[in-house]
mmCIF file as Biopython writes it, N, C-alpha, C and O atoms, coordinates in Angstrom:
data_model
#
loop_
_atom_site.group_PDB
_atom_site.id
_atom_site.type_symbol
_atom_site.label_atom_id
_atom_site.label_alt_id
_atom_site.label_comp_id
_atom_site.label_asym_id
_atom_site.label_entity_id
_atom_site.label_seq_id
_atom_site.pdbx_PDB_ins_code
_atom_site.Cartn_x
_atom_site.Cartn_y
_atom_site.Cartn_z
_atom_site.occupancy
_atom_site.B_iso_or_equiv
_atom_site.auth_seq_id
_atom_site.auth_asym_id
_atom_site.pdbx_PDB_model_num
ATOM 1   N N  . UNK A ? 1  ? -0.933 -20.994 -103.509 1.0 0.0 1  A 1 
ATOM 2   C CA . UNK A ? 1  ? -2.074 -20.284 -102.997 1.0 0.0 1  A 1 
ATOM 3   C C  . UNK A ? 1  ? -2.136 -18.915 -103.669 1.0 0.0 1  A 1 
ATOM 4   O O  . UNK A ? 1  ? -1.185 -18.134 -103.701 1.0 0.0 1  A 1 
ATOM 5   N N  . UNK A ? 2  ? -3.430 -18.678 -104.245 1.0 0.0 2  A 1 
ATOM 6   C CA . UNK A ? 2  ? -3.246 -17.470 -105.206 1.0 0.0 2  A 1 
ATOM 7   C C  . UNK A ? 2  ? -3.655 -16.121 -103.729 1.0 0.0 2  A 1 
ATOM 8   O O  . UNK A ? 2  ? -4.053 -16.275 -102.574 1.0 0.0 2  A 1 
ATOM 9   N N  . UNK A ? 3  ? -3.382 -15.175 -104.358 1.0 0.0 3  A 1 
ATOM 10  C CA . UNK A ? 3  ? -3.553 -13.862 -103.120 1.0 0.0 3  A 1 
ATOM 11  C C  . UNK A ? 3  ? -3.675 -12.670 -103.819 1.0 0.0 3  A 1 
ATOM 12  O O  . UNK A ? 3  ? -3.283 -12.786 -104.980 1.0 0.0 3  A 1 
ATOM 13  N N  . UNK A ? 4  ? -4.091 -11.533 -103.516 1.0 0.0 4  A 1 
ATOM 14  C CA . UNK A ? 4  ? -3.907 -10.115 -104.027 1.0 0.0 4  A 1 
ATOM 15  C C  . UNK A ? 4  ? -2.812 -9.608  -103.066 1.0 0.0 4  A 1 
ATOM 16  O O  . UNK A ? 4  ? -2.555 -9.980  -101.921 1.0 0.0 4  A 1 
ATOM 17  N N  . UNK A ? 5  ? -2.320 -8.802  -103.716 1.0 0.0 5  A 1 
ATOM 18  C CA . UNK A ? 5  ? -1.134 -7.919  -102.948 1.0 0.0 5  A 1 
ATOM 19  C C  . UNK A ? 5  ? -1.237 -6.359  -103.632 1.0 0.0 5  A 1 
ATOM 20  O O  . UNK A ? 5  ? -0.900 -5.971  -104.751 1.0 0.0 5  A 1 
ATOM 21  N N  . UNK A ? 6  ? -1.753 -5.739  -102.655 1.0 0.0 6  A 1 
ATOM 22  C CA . UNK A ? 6  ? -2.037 -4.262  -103.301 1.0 0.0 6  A 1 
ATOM 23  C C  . UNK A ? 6  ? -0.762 -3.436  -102.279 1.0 0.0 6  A 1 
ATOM 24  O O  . UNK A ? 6  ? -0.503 -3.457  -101.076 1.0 0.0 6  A 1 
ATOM 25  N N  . UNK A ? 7  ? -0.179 -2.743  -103.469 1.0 0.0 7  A 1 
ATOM 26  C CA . UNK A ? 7  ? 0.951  -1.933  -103.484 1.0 0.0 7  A 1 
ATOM 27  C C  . UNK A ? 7  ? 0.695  -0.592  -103.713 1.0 0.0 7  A 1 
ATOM 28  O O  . UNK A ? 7  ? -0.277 -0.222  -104.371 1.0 0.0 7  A 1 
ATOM 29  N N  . UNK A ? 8  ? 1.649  0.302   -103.124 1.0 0.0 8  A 1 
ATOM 30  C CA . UNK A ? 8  ? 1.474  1.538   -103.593 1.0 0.0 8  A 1 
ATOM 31  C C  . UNK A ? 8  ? 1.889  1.950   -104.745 1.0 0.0 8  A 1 
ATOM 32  O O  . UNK A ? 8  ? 2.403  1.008   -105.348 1.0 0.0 8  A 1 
ATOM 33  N N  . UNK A ? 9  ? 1.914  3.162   -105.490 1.0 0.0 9  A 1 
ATOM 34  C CA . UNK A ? 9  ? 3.071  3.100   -106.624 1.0 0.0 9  A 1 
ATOM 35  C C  . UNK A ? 9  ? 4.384  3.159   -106.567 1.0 0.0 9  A 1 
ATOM 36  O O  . UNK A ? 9  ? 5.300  2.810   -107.311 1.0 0.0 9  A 1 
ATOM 37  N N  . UNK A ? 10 ? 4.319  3.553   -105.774 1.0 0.0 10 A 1 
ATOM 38  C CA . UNK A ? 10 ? 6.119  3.384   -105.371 1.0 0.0 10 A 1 
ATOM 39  C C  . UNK A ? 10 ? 6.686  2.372   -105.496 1.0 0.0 10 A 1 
ATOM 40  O O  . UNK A ? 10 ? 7.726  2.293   -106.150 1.0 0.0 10 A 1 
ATOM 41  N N  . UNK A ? 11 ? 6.016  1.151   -104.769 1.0 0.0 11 A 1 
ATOM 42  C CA . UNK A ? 11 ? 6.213  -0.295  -104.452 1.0 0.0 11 A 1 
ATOM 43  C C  . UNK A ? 11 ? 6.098  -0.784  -105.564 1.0 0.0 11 A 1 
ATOM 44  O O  . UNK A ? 11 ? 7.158  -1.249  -105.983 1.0 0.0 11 A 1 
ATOM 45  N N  . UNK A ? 12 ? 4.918  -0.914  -106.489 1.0 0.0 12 A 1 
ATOM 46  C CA . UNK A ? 12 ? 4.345  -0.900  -107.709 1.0 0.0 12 A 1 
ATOM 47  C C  . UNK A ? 12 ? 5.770  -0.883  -109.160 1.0 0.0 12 A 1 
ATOM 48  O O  . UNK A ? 12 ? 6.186  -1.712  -109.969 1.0 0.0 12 A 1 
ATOM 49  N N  . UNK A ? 13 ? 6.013  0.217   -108.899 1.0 0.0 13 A 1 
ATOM 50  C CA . UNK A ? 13 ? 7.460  0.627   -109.744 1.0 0.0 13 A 1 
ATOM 51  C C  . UNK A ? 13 ? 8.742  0.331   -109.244 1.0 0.0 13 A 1 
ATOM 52  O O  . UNK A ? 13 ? 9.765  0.400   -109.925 1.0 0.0 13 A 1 
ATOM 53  N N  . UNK A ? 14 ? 8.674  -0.127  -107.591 1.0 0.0 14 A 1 
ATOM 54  C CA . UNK A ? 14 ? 9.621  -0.669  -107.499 1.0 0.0 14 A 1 
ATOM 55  C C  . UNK A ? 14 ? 9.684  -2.407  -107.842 1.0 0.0 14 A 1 
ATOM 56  O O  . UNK A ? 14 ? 10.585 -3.233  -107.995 1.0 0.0 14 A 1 
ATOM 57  N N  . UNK A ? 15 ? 8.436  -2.415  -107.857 1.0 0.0 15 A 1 
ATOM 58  C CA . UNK A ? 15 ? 8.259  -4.081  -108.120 1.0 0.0 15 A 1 
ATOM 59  C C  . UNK A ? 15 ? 8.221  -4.602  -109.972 1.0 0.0 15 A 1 
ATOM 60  O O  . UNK A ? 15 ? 7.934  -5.617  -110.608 1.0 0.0 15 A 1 
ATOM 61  N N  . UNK A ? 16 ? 8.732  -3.115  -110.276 1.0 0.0 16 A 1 
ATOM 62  C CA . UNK A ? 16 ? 8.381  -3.154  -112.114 1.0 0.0 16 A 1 
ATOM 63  C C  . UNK A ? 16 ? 9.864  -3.351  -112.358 1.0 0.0 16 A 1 
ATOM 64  O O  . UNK A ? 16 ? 10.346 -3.977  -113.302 1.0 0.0 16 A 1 
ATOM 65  N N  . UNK A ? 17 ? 10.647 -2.627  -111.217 1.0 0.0 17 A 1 
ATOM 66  C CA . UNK A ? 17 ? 11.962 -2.689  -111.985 1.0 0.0 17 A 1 
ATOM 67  C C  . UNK A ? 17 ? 12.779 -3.664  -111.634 1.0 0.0 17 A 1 
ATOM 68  O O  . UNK A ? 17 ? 13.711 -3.954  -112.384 1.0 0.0 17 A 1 
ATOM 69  N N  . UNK A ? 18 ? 12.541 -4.470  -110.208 1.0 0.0 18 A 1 
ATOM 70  C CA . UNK A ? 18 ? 13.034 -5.641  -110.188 1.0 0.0 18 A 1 
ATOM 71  C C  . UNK A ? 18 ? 12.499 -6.802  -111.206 1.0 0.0 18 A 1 
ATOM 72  O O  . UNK A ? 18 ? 13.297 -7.710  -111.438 1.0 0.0 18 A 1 
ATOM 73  N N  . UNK A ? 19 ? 11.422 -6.842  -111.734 1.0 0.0 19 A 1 
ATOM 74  C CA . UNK A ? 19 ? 10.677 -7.620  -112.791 1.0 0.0 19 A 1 
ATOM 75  C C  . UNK A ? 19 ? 12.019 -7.625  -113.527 1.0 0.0 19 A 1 
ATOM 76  O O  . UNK A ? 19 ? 12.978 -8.369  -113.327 1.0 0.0 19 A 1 
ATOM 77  N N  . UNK A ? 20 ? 11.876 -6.562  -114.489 1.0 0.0 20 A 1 
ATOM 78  C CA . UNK A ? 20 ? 13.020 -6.281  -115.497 1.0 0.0 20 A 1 
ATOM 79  C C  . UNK A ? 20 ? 14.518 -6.359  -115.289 1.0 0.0 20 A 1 
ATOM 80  O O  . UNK A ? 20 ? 15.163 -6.536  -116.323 1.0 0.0 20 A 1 
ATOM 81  N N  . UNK A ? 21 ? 15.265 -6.251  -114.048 1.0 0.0 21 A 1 
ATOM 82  C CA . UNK A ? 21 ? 16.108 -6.379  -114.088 1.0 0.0 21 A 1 
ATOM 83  C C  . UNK A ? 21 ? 16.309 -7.511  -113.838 1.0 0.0 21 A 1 
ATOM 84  O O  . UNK A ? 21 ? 17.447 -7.873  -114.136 1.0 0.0 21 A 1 
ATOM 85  N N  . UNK A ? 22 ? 15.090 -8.950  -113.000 1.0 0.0 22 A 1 
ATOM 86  C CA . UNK A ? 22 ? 15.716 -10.258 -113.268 1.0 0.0 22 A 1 
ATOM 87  C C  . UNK A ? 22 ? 15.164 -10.865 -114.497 1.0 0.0 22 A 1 
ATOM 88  O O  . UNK A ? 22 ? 15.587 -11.981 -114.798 1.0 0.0 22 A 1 
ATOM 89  N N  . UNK A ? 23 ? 14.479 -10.426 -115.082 1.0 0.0 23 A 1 
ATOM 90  C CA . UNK A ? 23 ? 14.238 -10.913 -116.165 1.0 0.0 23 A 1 
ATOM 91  C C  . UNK A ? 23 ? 12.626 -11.873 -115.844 1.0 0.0 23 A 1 
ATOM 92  O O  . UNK A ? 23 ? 12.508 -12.950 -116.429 1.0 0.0 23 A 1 
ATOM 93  N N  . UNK A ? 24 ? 11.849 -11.547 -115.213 1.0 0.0 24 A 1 
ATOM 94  C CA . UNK A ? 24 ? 11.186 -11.818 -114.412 1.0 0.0 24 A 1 
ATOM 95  C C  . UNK A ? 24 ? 9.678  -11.473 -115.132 1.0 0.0 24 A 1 
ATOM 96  O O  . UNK A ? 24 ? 9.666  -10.797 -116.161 1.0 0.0 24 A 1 
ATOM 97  N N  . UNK A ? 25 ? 8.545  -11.922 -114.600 1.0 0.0 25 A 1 
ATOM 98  C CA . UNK A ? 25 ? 7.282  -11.768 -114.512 1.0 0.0 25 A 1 
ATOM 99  C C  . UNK A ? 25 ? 7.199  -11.005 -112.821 1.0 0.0 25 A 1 
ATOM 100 O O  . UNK A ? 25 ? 7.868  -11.290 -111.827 1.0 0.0 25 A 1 
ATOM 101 N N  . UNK A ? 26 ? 6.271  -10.115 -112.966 1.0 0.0 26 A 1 
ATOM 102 C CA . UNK A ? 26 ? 6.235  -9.557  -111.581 1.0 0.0 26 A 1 
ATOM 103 C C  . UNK A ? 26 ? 5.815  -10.397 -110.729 1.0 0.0 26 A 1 
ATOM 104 O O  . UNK A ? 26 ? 6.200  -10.359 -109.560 1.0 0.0 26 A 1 
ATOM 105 N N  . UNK A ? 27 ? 4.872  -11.379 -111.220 1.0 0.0 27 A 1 
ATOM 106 C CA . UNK A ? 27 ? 4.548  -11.808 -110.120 1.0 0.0 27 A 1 
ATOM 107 C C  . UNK A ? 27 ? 6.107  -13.073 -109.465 1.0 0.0 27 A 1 
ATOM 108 O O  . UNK A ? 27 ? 6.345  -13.273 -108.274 1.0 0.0 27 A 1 
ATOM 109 N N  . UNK A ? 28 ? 6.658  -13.513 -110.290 1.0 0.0 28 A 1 
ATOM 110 C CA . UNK A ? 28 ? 7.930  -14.563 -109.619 1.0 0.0 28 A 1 
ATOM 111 C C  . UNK A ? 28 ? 8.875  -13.280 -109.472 1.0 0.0 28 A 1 
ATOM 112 O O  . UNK A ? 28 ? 9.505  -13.547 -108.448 1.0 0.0 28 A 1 
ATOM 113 N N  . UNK A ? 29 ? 9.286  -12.143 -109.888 1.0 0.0 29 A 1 
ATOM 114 C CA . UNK A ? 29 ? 9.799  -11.392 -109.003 1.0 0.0 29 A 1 
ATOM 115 C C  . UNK A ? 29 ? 9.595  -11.043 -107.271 1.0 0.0 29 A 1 
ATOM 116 O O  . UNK A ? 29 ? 10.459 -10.840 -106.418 1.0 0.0 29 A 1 
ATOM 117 N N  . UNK A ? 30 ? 7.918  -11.071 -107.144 1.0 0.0 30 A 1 
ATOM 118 C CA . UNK A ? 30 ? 7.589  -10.892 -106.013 1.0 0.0 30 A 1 
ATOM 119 C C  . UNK A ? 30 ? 8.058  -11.902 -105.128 1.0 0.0 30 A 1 
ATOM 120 O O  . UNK A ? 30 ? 8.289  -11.634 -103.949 1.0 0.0 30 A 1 
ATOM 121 N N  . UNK A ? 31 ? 8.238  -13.199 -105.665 1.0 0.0 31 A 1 
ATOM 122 C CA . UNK A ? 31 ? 8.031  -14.537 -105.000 1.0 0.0 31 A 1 
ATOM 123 C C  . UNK A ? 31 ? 9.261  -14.330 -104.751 1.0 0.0 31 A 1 
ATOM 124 O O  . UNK A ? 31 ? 9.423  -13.876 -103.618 1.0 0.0 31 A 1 
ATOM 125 N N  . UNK A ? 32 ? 10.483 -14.518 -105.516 1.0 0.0 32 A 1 
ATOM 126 C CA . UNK A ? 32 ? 11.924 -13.978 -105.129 1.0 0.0 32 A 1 
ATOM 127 C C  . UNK A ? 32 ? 12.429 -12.973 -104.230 1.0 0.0 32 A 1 
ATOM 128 O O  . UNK A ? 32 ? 13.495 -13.128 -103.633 1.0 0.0 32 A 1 
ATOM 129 N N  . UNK A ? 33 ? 11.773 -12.041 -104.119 1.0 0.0 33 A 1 
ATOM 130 C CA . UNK A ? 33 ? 12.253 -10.943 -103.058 1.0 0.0 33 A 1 
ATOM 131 C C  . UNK A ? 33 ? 11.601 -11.520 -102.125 1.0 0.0 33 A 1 
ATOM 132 O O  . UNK A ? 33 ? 12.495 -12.015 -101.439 1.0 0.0 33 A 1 
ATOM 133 N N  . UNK A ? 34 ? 10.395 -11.838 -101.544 1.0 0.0 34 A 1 
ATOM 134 C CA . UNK A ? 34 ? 10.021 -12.652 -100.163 1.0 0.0 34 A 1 
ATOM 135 C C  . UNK A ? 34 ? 11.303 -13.549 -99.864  1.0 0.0 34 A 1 
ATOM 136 O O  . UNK A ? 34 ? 12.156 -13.220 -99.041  1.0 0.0 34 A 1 
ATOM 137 N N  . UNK A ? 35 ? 11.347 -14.684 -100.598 1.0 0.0 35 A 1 
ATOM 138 C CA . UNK A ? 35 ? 12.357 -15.601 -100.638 1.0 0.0 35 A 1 
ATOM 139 C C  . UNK A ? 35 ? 13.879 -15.276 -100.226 1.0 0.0 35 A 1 
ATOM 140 O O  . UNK A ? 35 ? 14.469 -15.764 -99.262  1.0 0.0 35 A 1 
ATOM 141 N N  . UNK A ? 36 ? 14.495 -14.171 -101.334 1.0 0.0 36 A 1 
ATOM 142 C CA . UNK A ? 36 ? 15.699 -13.555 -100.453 1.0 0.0 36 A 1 
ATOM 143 C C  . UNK A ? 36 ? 15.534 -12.950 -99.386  1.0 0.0 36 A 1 
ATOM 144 O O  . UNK A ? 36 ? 16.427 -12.918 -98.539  1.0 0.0 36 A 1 
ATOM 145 N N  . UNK A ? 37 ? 14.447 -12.397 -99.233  1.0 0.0 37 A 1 
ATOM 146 C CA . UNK A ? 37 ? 14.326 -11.422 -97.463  1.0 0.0 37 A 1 
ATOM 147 C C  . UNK A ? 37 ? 14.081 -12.966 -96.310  1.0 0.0 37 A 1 
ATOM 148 O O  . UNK A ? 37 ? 14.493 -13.113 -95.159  1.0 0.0 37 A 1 
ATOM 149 N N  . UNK A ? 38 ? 13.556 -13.583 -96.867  1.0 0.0 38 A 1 
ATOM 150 C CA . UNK A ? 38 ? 13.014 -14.498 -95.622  1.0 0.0 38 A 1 
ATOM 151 C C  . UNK A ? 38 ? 14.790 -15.316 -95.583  1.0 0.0 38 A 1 
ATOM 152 O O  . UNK A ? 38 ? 15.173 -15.673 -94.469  1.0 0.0 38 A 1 
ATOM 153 N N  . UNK A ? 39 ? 15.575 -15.513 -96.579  1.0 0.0 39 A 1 
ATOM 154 C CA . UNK A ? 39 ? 16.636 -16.310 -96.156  1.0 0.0 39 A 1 
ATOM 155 C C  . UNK A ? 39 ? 17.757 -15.514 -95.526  1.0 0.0 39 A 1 
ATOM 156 O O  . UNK A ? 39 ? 18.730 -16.076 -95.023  1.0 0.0 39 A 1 
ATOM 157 N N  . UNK A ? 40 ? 17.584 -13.909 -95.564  1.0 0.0 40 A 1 
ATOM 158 C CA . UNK A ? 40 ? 18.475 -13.187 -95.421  1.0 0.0 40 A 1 
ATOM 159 C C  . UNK A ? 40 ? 17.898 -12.593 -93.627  1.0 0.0 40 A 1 
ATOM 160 O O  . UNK A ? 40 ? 18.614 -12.138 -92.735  1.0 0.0 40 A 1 
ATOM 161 N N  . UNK A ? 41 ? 16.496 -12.810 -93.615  1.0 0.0 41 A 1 
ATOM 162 C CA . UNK A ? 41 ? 16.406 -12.112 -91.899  1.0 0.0 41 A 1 
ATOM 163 C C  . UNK A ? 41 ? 16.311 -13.172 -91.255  1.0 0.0 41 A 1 
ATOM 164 O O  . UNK A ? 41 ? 17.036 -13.155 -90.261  1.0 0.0 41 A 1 
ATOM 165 N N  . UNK A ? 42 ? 15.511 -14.446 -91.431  1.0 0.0 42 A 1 
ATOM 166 C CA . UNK A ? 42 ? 14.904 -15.483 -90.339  1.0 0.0 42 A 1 
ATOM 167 C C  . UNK A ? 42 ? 15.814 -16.362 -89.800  1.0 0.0 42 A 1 
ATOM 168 O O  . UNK A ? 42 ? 16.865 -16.739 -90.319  1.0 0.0 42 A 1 
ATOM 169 N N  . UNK A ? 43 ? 15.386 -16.650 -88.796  1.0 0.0 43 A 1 
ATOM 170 C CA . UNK A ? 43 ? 16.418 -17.484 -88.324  1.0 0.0 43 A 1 
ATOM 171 C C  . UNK A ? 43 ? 15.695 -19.198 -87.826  1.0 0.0 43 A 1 
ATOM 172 O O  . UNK A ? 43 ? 16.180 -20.172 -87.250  1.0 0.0 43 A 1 
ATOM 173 N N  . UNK A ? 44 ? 14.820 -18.999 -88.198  1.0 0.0 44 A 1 
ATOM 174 C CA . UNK A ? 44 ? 14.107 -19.781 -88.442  1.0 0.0 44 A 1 
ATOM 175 C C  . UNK A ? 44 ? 14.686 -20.746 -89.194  1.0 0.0 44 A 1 
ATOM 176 O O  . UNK A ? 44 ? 15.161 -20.347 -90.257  1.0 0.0 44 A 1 
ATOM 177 N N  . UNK A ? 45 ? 14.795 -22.032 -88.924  1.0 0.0 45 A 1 
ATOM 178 C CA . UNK A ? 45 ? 15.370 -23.182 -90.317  1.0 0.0 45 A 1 
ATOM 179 C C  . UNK A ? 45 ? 14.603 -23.542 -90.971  1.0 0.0 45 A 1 
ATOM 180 O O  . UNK A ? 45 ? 14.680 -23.275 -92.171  1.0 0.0 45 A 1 
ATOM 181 N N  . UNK A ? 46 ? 13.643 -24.226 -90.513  1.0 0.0 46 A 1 
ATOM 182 C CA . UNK A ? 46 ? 12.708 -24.699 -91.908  1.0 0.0 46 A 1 
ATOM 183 C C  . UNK A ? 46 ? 12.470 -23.297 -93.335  1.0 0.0 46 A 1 
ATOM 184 O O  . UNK A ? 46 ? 12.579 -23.485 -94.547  1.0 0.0 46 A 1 
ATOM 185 N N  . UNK A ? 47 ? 12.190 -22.200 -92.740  1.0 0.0 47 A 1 
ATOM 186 C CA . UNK A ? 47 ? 11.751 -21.451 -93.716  1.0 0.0 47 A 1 
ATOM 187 C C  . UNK A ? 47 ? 13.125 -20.749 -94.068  1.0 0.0 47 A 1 
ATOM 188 O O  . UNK A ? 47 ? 13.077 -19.833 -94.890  1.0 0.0 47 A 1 
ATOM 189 N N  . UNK A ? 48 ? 14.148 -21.041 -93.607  1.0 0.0 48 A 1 
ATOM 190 C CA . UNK A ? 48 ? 15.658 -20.677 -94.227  1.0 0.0 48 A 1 
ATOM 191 C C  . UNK A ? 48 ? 15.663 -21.930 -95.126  1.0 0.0 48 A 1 
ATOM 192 O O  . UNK A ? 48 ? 15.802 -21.450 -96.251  1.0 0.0 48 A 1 
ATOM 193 N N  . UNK A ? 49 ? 15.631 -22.513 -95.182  1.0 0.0 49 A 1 
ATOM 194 C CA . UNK A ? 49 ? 15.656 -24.293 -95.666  1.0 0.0 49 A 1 
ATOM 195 C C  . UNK A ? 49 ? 14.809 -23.496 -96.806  1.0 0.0 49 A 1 
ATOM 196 O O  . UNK A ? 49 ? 15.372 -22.794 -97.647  1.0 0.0 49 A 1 
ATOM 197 N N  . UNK A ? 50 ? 13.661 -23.642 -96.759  1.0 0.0 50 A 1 
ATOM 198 C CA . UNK A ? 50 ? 12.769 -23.519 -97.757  1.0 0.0 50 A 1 
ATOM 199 C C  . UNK A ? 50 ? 13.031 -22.472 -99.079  1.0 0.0 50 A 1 
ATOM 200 O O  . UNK A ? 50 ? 12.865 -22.545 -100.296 1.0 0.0 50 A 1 
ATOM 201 N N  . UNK A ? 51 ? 13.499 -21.534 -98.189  1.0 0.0 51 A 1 
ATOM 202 C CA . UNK A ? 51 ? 13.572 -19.959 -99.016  1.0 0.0 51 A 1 
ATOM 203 C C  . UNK A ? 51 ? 14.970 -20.511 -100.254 1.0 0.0 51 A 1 
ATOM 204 O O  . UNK A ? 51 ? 14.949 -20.252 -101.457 1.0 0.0 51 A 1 
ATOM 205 N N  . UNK A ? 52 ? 16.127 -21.334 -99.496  1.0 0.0 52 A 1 
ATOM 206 C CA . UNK A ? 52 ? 17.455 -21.516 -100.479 1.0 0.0 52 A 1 
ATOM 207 C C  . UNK A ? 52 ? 16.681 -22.588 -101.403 1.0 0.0 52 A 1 
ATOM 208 O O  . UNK A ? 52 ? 17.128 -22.586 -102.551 1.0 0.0 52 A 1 
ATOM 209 N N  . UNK A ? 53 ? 15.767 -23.383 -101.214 1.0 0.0 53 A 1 
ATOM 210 C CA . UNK A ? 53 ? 15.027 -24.067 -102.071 1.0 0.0 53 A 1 
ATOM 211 C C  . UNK A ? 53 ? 14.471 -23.513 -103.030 1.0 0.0 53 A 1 
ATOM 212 O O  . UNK A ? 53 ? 14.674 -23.853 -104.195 1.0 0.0 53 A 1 
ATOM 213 N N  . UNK A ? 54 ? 13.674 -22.561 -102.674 1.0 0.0 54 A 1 
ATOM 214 C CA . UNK A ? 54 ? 12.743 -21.467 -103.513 1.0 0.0 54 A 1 
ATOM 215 C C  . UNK A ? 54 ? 13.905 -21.081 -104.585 1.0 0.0 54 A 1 
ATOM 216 O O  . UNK A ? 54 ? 13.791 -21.205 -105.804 1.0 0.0 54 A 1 
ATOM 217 N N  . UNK A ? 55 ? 15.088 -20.570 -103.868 1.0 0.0 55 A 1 
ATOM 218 C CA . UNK A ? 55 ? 16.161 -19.544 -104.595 1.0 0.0 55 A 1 
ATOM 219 C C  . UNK A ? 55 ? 16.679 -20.323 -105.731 1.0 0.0 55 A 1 
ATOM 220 O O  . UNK A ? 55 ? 16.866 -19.852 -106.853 1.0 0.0 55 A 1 
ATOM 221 N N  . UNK A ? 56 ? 16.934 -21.725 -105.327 1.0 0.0 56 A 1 
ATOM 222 C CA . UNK A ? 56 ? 18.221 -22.245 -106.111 1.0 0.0 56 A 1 
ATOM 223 C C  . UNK A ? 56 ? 17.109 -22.583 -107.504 1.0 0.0 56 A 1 
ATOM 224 O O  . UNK A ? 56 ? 17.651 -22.884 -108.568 1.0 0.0 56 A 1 
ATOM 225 N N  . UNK A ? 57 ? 15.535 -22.518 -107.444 1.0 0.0 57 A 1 
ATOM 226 C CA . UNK A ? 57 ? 15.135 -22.681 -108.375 1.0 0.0 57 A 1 
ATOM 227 C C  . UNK A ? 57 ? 14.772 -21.457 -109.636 1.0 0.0 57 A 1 
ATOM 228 O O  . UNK A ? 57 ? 14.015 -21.510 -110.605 1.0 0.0 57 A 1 
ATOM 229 N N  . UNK A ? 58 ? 15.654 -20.404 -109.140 1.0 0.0 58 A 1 
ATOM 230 C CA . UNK A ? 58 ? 16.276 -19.921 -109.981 1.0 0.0 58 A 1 
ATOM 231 C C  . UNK A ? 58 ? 17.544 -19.253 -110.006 1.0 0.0 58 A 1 
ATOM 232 O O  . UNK A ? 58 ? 17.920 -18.116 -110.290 1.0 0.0 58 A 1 
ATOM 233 N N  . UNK A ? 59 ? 18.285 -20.705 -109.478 1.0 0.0 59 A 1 
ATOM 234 C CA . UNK A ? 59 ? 19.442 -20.298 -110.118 1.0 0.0 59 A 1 
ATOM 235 C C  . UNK A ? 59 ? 20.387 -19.422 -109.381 1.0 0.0 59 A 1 
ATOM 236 O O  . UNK A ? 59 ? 21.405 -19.014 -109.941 1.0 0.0 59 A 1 
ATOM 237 N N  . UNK A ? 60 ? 19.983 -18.982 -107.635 1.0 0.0 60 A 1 
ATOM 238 C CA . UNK A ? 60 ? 20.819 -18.153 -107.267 1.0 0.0 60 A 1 
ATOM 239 C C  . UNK A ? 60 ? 21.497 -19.040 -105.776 1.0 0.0 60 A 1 
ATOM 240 O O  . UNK A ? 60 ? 22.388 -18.523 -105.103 1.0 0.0 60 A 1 
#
């Protein structure tokens, strides 16, 4: 599902430097940090389920 996500610059540059440090396109950077936050707070299973799915497809 495509979406806009408007950031501040802060967010913006913080979302530039996780790009670069995984080696990333910003936008699958973005998708990755949802993904680790959602497997790291929810307690939720399906979307814990989902998120190590998301993850392991790259590799973590």
């Amino acid at each position: 599902m495509a979406m806009t996500l408007r950031l501040t610059p802060t967010e913006e540059r913080a979302l530039s430097l996780l790009a670069d440090s995984w080696g990333l396109t910003k936008a699958d950077a973005a998708r990755r940090a949802i993904m680790t936050a959602a497997t790291r707070m929810l307690r939720d299973e399906e979307a814990r389920q989902a998120a190590r799915e998301e993850l392991a497809r790259y590799g973590l």
